[in-house]
C-alpha positions, 0 to 999 in steps of 0.5 A: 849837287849829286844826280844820277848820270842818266843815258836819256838816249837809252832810257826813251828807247822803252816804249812804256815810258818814253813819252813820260820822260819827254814829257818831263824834260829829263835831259833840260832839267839836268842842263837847268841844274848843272847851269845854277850849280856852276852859277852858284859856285857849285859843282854837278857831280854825275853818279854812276847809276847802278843799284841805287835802288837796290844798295841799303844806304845804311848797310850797303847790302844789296836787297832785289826788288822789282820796280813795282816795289816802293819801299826798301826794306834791308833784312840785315840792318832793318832799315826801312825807306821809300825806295826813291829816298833809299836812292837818293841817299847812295846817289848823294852819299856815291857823289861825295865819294867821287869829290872826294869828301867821304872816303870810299869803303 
């Protein structure tokens, strides 16, 4: 399992998104993760969370959006993704590199 490895501390210092976050339970939720990862013999892996969003997850350039912007659009390669999926795809593909399954490029 590959999560971004969020600084909650910082995060809730932002006024506009504070209570959303505390709502959510961020930091519960990554404990609940790493307890059934552990529990299911698995393991947690925390990435680095830079440009996640930014880095095409096909090509690796990295493509500036505003947070306003929802979809990944590479003007290199073309790929086309919801930047949440976008995401998710370097944090996975980041967390098997930091294990050592892929190697680094």
């Amino acid at each position: 399992m590959c999560a971004e490895n969020l600084n909650i501390r910082n995060l809730v210092k932002n006024w506009k998104v504070s209570k959303s976050i505390h709502d959510a339970g961020w930091g519960m939720f990554h404990l609940f993760l790493a307890y059934k990862c552990e529990l299911n013999g698995g393991q947690m892996v925390k990435v680095k969370l830079h440009f996640t969003t930014q880095d095409c997850s096909d090509c690796g350039k990295r493509v500036k959006k505003s947070l306003s912007v929802r979809t990944h659009v590479c003007p290199d390669c073309g790929l086309v993704l919801d930047r949440d999926h976008n995401a998710a795809l370097n944090i996975e593909k980041a967390g098997l590199v930091q294990i050592g399954l892929i190697p680094a490029i």
